[in-house]
N, C-alpha and C positions, 0 to 999 in steps of 0.2 A: 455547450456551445463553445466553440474556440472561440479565442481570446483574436482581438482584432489585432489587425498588426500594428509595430510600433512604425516611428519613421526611419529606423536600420534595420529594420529586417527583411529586406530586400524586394522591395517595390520597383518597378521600372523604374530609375533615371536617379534613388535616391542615393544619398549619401550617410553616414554614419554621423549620430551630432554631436560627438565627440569630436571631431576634425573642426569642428565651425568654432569652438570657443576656446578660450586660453588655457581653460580648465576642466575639466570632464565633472562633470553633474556627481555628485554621491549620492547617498541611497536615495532612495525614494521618499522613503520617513520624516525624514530631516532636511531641512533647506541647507544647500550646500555651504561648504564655509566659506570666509571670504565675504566682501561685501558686493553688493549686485552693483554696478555700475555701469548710468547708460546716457542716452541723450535721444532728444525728440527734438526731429525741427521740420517748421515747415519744409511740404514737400511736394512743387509746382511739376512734376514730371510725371502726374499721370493725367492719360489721355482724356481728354473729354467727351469722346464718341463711346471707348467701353468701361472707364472708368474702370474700377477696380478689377470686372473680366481681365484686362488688360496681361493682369498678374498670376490670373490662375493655372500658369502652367505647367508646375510638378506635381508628380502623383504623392509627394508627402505636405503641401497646402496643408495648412492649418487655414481654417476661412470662413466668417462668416457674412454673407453678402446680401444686400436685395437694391433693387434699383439701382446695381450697378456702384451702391456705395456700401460701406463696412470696414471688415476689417482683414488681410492677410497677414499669416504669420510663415516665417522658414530659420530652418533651424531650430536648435532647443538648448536651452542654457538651465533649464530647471524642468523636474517632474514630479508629480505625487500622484500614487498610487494608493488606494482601499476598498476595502470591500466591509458589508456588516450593516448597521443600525447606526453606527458613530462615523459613515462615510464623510456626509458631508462635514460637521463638526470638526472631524478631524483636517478636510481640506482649506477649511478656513483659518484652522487652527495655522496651519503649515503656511499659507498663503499670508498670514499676517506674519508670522518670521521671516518670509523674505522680505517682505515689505520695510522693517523696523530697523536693518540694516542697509537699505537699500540705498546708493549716492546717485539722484538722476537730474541731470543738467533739463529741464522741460522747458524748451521755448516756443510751446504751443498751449498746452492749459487744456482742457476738458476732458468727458470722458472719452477714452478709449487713445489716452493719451498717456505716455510712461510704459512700465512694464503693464502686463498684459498676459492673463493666463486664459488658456483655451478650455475648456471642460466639458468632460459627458455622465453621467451619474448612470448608475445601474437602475431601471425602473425599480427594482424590490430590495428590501434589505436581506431578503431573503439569498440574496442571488451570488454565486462565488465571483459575476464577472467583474473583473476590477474598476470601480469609477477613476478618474483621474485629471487631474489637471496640468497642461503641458507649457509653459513660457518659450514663446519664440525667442532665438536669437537679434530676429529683424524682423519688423513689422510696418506692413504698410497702410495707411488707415484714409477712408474718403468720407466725407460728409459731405452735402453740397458741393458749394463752391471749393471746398478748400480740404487740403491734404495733410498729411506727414507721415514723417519715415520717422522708426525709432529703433536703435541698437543696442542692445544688451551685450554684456562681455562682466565673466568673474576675474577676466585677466586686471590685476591691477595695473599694470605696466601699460595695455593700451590704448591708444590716444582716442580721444573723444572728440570726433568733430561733424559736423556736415559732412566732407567729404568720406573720410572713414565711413560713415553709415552708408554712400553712397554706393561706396565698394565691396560693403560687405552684402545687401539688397543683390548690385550687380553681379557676385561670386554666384550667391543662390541661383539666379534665375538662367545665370548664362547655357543651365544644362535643361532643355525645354524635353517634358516629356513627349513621348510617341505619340500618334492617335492609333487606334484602332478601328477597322471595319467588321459588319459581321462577320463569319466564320461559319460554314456549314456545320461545323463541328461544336458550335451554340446551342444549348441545352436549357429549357426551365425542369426542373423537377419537383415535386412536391418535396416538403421539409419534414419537421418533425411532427407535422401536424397535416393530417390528410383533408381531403375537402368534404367526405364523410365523417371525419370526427371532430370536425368544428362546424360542421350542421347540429351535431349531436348533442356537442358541448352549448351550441347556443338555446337546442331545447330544453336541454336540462336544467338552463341559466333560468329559461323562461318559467317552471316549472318550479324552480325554487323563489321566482319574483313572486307569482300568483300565487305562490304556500305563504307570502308575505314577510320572507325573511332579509328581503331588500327591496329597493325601488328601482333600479338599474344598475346592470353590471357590461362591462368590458370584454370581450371574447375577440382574441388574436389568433394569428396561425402566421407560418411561415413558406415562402418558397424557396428552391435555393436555384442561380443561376452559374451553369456551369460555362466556362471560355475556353474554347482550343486555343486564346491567344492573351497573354498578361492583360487585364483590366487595364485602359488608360483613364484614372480618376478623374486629371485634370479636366480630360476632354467631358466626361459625365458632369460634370461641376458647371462646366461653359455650358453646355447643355439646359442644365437644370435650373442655373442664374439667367439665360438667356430665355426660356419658356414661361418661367414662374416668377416674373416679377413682381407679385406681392406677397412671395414667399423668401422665407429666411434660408439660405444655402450654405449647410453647413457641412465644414470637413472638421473632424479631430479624431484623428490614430485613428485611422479606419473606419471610421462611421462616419454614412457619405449620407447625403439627403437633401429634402427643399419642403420646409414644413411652413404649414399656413397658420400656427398656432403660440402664440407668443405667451409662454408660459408666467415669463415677468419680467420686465423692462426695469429699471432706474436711472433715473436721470435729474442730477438734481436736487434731489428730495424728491422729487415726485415718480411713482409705479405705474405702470401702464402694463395691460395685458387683453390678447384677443383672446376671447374662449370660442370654439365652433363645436358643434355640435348639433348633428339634424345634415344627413348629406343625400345626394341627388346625382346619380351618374349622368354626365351628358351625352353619353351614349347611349342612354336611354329615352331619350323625349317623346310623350305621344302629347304631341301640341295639339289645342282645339282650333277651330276654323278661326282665320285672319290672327293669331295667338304670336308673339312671340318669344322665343326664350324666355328673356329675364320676365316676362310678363307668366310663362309657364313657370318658373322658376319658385317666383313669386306666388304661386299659388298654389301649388303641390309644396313647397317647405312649409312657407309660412300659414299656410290655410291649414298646415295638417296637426292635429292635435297631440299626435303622437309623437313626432317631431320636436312641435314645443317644450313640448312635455321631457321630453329628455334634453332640450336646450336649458330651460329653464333648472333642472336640475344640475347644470355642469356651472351654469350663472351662479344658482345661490352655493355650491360647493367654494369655488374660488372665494366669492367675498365673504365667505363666512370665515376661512383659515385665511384673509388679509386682514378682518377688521381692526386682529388686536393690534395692528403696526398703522394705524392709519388715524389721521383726525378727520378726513373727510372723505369721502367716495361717492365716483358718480359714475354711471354706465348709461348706455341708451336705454329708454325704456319701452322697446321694442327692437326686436332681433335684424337684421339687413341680410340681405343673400350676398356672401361673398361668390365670387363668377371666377373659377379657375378653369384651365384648358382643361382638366379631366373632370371634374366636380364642380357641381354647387353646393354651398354650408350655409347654414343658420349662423351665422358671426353678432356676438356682440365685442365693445371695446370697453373697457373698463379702466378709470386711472384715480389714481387716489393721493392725499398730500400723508407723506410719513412722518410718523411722531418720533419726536427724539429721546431717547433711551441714554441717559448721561450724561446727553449733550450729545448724542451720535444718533444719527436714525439706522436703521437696518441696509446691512449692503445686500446687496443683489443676490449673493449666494447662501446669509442668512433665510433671506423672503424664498428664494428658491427651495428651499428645504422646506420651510413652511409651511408653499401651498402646496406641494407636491406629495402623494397625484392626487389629481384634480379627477372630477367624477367624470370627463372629459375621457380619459384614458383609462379610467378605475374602474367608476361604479359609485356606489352610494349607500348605506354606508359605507365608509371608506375601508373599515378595519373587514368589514362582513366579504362586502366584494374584493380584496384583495386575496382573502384563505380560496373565497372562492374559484378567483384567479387562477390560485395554484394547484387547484385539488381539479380544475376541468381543462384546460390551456394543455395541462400536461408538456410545457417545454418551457424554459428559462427565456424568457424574454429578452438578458443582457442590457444591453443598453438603450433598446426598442421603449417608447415611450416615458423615458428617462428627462431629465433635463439636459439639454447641450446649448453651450454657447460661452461664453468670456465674463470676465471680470477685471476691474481695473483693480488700481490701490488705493484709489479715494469711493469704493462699494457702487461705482456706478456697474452697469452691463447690462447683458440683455442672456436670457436664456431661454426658449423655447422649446418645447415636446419633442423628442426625436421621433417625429414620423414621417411617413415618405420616404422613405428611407432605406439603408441597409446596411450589414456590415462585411468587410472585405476582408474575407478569412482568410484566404492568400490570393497570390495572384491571377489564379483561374478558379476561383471559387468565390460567390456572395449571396448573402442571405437576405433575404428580400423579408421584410413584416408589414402585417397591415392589422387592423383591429376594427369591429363595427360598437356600437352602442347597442345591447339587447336593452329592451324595455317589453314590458305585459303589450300585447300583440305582435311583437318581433316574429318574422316568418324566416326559419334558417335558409329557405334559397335563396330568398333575397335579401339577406344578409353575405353568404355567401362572394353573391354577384359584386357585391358592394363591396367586397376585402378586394377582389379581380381591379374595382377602377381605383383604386387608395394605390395598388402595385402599378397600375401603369405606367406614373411620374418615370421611377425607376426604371422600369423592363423596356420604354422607349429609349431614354436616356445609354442604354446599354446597347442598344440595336437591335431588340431578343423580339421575339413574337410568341405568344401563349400556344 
């Protein structure tokens, strides 16, 4: 699979992120030299109607968004790049060196406040495609009520103020990227995976469940959409934040999406994470007399046993790989129908208090390693389904099903499952993934059908029709 693009390599409307800071970033390996110096302060200038939409106007956004609150990043002052078994390790490794020389003026305080890295992890260790984590230059962050802007700079010489942060935000955004309309010349094609051999792959999945050598496994496939006209991100992004508000919208280096699936939250000392599992296309409804929806909803998920049955197995996978970080854990003890424009899910929430380790509890990106993947995206066993993974899928995932999302420097963040998703191989080309849950009765057509409404989010968002 090609590599996604970075934010110079020539996106509509971007710019090179060498021009943005004092000092141009060194390798990748090693945190640059120099000490990171920045400032955070409140920041009453964004709108209260789109809230942080407001911001998403370049196609190189770095962004994660829902309800209009989160966090935007432009520019880049720092990057790290791996691949392998020791990815994430190694990023956290890298991400505490910049931190331990870091000088940051914070007259705001919480998370997602200070520097600020963006990240997406390759689903497999197996996989050559690089995980990475990117530090904006400028960052604009909403919660509720309340905001701030915060500016990073290796220049030691540069002033650190309010207004300088003000200017440097304003430099970013003054270049608004294009929108785009369809294009006759808009193409979906199949990927590396045809829509007969991922019927195949999920019978064969099922065939090795009922031989007993697992209890559910993961089966993915790919599309890819072709554009007679450069991809405008931003506008998919407004899209995708504007339809899927209780999804997470996430942009970093190329991987665009709006996932309903909260891999692992912290905040606090305290974790928090949605699992779903068990889906229901709404384009399928055969409602009974005087029925409706959520009431149908509600009774083909949660009435179905095979459904449960693979909910409940993504539930005990998660709490099983959080317990050892955890002194206490609570979840529902029964599953809720999440209600999304394309689907309905079996969702539980789950949040736990974290145990301290030296006096430190676990940050966001340790715990992210930890539960990842979840039987959610995997299968079950984790090790069985994953070989199996790669011996039926027959295509590299990359970053599909991965974790993506940010990290602060005091281990708060939030990461979430890259699905929904895609990545933007160049500028008229993106790859589109989707994945179902096999389990012993899995029927591959309709399984199939179900990969068609998981791509929707995306293929709307694009302007494309199947």
């Amino acid at each position: 699979m090609t590599s996604a693009l970075s934010p110079s390599s020539g996106l509509p409307g971007t710019r090179p992120a060498a021009a943005a800071v004092g000092t141009a970033p060194e390798a990748a390996d090693q945190p640059p030299t120099g000490t990171l110096r920045g400032i955070t302060v409140e920041w009453p200038a964004v709108p209260d109607t789109q809230g942080l939409l407001e911001y998403l106007v370049r196609d190189d956004v770095l962004c994660w968004v829902r309800r209009e609150g989160g966090l935007a990043g432009f520019g880049e002052v720092a990057r790290f790049t791996a691949s392998g078994p020791e990815r994430f390790q190694q990023a956290a490794a890298w991400w505490r060196g910049i931190q331990a020389s870091a000088d940051i003026d914070n007259h705001v305080g919480g998370p997602g406040t200070g520097p600020v890295a963006f990240g997406s992890f390759a689903f497999s260790y197996t996989s050559p495609h690089r995980s990475r984590l990117v530090v904006p230059e400028v960052l604009v962050g909403v919660e509720g009520d309340r905001a701030w802007l915060t500016y990073l700079t290796y220049d030691g010489g540069a002033e650190l103020s309010a207004a300088t942060a003000e200017a440097a935000l304003a430099a970013w955004v003054e270049e608004i990227s294009a929108e785009r309309s369809p294009e006759p010349g808009d193409s979906l094609v199949p990927g590396q995976v045809s829509e007969q051999a991922y019927m195949d792959a999920v019978a064969a999945g099922v065939e090795r469940i009922q031989a007993g050598e697992l209890s559910k496994l993961v089966v993915a496939r790919d599309v890819v959409a072709h554009l007679s006209t450069p991809i405008a991100t931003a506008q998919v992004l407004r899209e995708l934040a504007a339809r899927y508000k209780d999804c997470w919208t996430y942009s970093v280096d190329g991987l665009i999406g709006s996932t309903p699936e909260m891999l692992i939250k912290v905040e606090n000392n305290v974790a928090r994470a949605r699992v779903l599992a068990g889906t229901l296309d709404r384009s399928r409804t055969h409602n009974q007399a005087g029925e409706s929806d959520t009431d149908y909803a509600q009774r083909v998920l949660a009435g179905s046993e095979k459904q449960r049955h693979e909910h409940q197995i993504a539930i005990d996978s998660l709490t099983r790989k959080l317990e050892p970080f955890t002194t206490a854990m609570t979840s529902h003890s029964e599953p809720f129908v999440l209600e999304l424009p394309n689907v309905w899910h079996l969702a539980s929430d789950v949040s736990a208090e974290l145990a301290h380790d030296a006096g430190q509890p676990p940050s966001s990106l340790e715990l992210a390693e930890a539960v990842h993947p979840t039987a959610a995206v995997c299968g079950t066993p984790t090790e069985v389904a994953g070989a199996l993974i790669r011996e039926l899928e027959q295509m590299d995932r990359g970053p599909y099903a991965g974790p993506v999302g940010w990290t602060d420097g005091s281990g708060n963040g939030e990461w979430g499952i890259a699905l929904r998703g895609a990545v933007v191989e160049s500028p008229q080309q993106v790859r589109l993934y989707a994945g179902c849950g096999v389990v012993d009765g899995s029927d591959p057509q309709a399984e199939l059908a179900e990969t068609w409404a998981k791509f929707r989010p995306m293929i709307e968002a694009l302007g494309l029709r199947r």
